[in-house]
Backbone bond lengths (Angstrom), bond angles and torsions (degrees), N, CA, C in turn:
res aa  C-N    CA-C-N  psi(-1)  N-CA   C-N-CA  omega(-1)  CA-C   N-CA-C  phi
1 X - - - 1.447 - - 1.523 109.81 -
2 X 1.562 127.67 -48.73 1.229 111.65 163.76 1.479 140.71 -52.82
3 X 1.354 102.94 -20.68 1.417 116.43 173.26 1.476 99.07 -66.33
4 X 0.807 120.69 -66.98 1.414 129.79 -170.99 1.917 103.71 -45.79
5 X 1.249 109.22 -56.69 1.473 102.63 167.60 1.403 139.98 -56.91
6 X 1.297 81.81 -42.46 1.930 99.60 160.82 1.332 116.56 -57.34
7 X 1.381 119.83 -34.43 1.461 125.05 -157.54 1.828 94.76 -72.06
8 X 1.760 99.67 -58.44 1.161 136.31 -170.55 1.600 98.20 -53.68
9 X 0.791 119.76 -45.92 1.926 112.19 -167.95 1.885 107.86 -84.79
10 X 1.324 103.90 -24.47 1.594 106.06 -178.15 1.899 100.99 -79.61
11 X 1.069 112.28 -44.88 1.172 98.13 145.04 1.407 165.61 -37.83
12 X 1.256 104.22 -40.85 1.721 127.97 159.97 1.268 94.49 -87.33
13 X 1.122 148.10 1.82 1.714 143.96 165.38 1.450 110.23 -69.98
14 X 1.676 87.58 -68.43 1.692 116.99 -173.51 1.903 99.36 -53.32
15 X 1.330 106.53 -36.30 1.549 106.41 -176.17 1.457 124.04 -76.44
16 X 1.589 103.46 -46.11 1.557 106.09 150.64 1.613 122.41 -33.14
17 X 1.477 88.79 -87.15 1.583 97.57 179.11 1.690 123.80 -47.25
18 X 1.478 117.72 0.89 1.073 125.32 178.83 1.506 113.03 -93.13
19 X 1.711 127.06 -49.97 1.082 144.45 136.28 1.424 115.78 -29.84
20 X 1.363 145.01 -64.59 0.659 127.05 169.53 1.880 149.88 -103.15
21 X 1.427 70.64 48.50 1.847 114.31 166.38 1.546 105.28 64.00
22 X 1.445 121.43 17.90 1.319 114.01 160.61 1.511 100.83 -98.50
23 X 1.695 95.54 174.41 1.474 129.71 178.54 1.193 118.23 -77.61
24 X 1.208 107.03 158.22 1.680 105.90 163.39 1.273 126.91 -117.03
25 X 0.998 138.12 105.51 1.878 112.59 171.95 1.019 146.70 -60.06
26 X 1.412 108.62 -9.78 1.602 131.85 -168.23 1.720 91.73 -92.64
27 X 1.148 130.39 139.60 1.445 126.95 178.59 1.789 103.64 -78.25
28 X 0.625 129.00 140.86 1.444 138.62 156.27 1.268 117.75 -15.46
29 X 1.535 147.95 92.72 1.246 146.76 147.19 1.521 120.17 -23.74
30 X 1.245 84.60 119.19 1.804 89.75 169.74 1.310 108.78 -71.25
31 X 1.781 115.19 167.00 1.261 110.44 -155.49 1.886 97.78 -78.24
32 X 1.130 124.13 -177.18 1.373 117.09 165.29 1.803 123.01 -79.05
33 X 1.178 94.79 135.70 1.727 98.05 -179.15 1.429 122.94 -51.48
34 X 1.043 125.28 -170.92 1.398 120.24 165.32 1.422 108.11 -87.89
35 X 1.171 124.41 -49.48 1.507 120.13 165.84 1.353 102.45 -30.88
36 X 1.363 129.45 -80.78 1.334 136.29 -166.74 1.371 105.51 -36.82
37 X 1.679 142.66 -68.07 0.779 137.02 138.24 1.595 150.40 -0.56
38 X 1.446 105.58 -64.26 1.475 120.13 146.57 1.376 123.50 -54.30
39 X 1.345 122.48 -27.42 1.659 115.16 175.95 1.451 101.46 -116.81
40 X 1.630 134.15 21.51 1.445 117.73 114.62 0.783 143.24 -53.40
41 X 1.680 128.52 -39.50 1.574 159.33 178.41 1.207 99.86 -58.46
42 X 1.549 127.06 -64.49 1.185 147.60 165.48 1.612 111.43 -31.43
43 X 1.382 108.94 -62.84 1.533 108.58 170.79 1.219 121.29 -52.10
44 X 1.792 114.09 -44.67 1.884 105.31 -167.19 0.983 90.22 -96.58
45 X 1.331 151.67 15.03 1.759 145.68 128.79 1.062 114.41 -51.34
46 X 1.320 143.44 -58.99 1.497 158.74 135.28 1.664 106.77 -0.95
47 X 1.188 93.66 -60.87 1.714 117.02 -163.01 1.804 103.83 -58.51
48 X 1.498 90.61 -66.63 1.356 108.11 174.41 1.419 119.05 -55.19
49 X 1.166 122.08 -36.46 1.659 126.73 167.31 1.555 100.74 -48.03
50 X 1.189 140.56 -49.95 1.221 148.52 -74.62 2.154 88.87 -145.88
51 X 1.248 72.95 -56.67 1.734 89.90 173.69 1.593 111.18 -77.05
52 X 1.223 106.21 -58.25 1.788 96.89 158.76 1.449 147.78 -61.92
53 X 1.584 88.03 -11.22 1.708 88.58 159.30 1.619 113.63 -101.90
54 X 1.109 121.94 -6.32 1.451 125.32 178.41 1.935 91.79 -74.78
55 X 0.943 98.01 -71.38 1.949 118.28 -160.29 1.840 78.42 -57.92
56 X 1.225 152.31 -11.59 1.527 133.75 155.86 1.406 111.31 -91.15
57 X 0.842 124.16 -8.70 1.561 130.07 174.60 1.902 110.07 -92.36
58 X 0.901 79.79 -26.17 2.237 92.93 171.81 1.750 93.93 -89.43
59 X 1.330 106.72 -42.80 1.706 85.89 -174.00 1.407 108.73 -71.23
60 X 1.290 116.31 -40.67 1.172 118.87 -173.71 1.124 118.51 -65.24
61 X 1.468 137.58 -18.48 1.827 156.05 151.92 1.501 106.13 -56.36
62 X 1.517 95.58 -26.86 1.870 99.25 -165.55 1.360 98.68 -57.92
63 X 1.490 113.00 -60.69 1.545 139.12 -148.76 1.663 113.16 61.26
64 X 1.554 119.21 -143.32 1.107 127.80 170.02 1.292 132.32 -75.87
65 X 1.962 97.10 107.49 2.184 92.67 -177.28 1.342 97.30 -55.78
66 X 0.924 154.73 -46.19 1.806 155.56 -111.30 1.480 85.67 -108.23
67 X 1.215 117.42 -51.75 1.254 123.06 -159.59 1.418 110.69 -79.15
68 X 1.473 117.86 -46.00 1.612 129.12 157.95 1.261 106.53 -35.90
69 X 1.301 119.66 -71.29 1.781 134.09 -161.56 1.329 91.30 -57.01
70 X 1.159 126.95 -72.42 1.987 130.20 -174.77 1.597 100.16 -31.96
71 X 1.359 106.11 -58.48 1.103 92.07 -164.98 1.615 119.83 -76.77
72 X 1.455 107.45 -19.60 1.511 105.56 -177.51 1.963 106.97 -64.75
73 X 1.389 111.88 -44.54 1.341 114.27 -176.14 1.424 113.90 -76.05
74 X 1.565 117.08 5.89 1.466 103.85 156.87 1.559 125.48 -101.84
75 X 1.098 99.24 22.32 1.559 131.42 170.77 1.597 122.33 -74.88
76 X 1.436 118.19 151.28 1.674 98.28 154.05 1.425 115.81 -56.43
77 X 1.180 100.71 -174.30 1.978 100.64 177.96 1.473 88.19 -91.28
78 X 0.844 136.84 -38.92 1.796 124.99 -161.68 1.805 81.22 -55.34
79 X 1.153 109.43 -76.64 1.626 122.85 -161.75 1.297 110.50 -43.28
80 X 1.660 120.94 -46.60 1.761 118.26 173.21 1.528 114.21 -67.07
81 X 1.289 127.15 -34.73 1.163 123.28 155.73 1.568 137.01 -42.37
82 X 1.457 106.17 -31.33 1.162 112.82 170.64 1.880 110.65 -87.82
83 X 1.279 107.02 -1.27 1.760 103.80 -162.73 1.646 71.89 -108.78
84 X 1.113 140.91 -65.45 1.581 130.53 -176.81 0.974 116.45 -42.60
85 X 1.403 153.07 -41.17 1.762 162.68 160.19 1.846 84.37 -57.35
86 X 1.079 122.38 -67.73 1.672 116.82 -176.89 1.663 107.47 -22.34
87 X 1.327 98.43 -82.35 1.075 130.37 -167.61 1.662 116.66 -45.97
88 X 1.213 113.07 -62.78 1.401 124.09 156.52 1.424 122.94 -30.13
89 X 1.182 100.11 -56.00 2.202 106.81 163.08 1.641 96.70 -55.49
90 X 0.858 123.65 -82.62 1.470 120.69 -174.89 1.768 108.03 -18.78
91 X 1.299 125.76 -47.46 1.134 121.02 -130.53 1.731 71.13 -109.69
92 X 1.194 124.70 -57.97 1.791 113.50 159.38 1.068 133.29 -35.68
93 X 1.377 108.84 -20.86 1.766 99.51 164.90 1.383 113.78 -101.68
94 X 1.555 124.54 30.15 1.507 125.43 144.95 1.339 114.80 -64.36
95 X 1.531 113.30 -50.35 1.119 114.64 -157.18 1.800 121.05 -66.13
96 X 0.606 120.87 -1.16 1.572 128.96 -162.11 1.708 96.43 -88.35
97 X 1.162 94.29 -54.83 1.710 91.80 167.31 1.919 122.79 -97.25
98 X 1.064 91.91 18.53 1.971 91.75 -176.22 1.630 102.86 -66.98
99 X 0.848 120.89 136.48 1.531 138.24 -172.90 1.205 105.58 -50.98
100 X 1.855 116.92 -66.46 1.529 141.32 -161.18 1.475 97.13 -100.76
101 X 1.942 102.57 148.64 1.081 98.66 149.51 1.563 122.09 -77.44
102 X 1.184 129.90 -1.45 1.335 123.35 176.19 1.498 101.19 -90.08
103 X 1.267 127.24 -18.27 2.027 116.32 161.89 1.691 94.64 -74.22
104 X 1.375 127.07 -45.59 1.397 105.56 179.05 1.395 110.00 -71.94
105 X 1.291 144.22 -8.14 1.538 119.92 178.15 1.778 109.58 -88.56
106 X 1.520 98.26 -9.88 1.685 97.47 -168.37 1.772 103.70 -107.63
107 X 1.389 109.62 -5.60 1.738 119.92 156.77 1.296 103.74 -61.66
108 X 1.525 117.68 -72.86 1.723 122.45 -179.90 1.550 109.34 -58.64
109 X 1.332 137.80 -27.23 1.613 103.09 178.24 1.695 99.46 -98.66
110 X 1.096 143.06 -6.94 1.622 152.52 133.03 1.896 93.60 -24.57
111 X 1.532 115.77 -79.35 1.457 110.21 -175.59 1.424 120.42 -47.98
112 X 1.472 106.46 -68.38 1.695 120.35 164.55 1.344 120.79 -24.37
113 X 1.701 106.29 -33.95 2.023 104.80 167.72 1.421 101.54 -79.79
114 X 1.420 109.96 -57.31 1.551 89.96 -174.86 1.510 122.76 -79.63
115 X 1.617 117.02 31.98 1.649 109.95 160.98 1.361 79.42 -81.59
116 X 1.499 119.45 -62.59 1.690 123.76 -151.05 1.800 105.86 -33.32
117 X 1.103 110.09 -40.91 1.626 127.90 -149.77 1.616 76.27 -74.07
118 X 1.251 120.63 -70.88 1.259 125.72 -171.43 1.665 117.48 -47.67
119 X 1.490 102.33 -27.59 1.678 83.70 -170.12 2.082 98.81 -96.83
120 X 1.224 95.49 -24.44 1.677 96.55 166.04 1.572 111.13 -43.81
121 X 1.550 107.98 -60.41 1.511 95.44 178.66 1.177 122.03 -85.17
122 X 1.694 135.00 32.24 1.416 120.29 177.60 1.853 73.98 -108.12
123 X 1.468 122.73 -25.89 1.407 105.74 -160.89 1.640 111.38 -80.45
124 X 1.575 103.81 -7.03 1.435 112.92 170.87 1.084 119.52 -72.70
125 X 1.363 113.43 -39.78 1.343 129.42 -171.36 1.530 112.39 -70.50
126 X 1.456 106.08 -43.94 1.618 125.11 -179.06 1.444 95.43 -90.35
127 X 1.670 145.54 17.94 1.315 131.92 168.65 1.498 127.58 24.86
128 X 1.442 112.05 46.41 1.011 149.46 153.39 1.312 131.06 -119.14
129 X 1.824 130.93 137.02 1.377 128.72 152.40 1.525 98.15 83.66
130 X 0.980 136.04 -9.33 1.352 138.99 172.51 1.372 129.54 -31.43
131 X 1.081 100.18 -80.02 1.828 102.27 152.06 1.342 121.92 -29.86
132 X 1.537 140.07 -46.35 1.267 144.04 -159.87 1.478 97.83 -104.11
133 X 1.178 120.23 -39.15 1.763 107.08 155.37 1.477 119.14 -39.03
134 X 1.097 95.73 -69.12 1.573 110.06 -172.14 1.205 120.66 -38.80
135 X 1.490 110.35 -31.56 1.378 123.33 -148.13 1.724 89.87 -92.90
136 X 1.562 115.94 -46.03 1.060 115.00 174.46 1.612 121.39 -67.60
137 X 1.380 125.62 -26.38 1.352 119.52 172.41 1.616 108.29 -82.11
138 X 1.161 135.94 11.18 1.894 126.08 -165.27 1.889 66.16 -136.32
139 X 1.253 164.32 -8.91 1.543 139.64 135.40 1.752 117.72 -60.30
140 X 1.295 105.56 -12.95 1.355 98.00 -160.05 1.884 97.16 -115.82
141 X 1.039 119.22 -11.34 1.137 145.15 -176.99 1.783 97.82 -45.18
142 X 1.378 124.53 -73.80 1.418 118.58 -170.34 1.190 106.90 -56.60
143 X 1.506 121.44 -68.67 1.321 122.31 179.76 1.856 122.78 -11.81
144 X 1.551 84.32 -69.64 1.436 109.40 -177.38 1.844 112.41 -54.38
145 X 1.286 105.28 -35.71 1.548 96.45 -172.02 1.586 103.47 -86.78
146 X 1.066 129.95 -32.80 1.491 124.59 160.48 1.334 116.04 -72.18
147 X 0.924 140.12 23.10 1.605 146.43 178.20 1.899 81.57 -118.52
148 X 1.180 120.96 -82.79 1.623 133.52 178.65 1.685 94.75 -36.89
149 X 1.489 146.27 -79.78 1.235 118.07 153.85 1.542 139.56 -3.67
150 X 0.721 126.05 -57.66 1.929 139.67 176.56 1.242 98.83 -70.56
151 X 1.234 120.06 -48.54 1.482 120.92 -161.64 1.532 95.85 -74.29
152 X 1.045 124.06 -49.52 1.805 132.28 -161.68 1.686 81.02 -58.30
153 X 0.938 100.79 -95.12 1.816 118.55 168.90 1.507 119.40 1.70
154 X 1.283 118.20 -58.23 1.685 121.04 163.68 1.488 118.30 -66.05
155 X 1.507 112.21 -27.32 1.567 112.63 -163.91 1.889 87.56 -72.71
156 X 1.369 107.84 -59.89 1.237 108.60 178.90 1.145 146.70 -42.90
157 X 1.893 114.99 -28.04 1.312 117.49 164.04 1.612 111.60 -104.96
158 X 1.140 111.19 -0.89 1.672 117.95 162.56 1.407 108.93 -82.73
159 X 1.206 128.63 -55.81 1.677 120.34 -163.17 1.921 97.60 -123.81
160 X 0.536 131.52 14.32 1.834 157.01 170.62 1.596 96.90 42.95
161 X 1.454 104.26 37.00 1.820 130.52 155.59 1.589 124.82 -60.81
162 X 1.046 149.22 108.66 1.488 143.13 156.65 1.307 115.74 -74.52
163 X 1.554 119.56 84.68 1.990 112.39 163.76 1.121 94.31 -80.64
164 X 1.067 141.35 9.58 1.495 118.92 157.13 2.113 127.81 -23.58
């Protein structure tokens, strides 16, 4: 793959500097072979293996949102607060390897519910702001569970995982 980049950028050099009426010293790169080519393909095959077994190994760390969340809200709020901030990392370290940006936009509003969840119960706990939490997690509520839908849904026919 670096060959291929290397090849590729001395080129857009030579082309620059060609356009704009300087020289080059470097002679002109031949185009890349098919080999060269073929063991790019080869690499973001590699790559892609690579990212999909990481991002199944995070789901599979994830375990159950349903089951997390149940269990965080049968908690004090000090204590579910800390399993919602938990949990949320968990569900952030999908994203690094998620294929799509539409699995990364539905990881972050998936997290974004469970900050909400999390800051509802630190404000329970701290008997403060409660109401205005609330108000913001039961707006964010649909979004979030059809985002958590898609997401359950990809983990499952990508790594054949249920966080359900």
């Amino acid at each position: 793959m670096k060959a291929a980049l290397s090849l590729t950028a001395a080129a857009a050099l030579a082309t620059v500097l060609t356009a704009c009426g300087g020289t080059s010293d470097t002679a002109q790169p031949a185009a890349p072979t098919s080999s060269v080519a073929s063991a790019s393909a080869d690499d973001a095959a590699a790559m892609a293996a690579d990212h999909k077994d990481k991002f199944c190994a995070s789901a599979t760390a994830l375990g159950s949102l349903s089951k997390a969340s149940g269990d965080a809200m049968a908690m004090d709020p000090a204590g579910a607060a800390k399993d919602f901030a938990a949990l949320g990392q968990k569900v952030k370290a999908l994203k690094p390897d998620a294929a799509t940006p539409e699995l990364m936009a539905d990881i972050d509003v998936v997290v974004a519910r469970l900050v909400l969840d999390e800051m509802v119960e630190s404000h329970k706990a701290d008997g403060t702001g409660v109401d205005e939490a609330m108000a913001k997690l039961d707006d964010a509520k649909a979004g979030a569970e059809a985002a958590a839908s898609r997401l359950v849904g990809t983990v499952k026919e990508t790594c054949g995982v249920d966080i359900a």
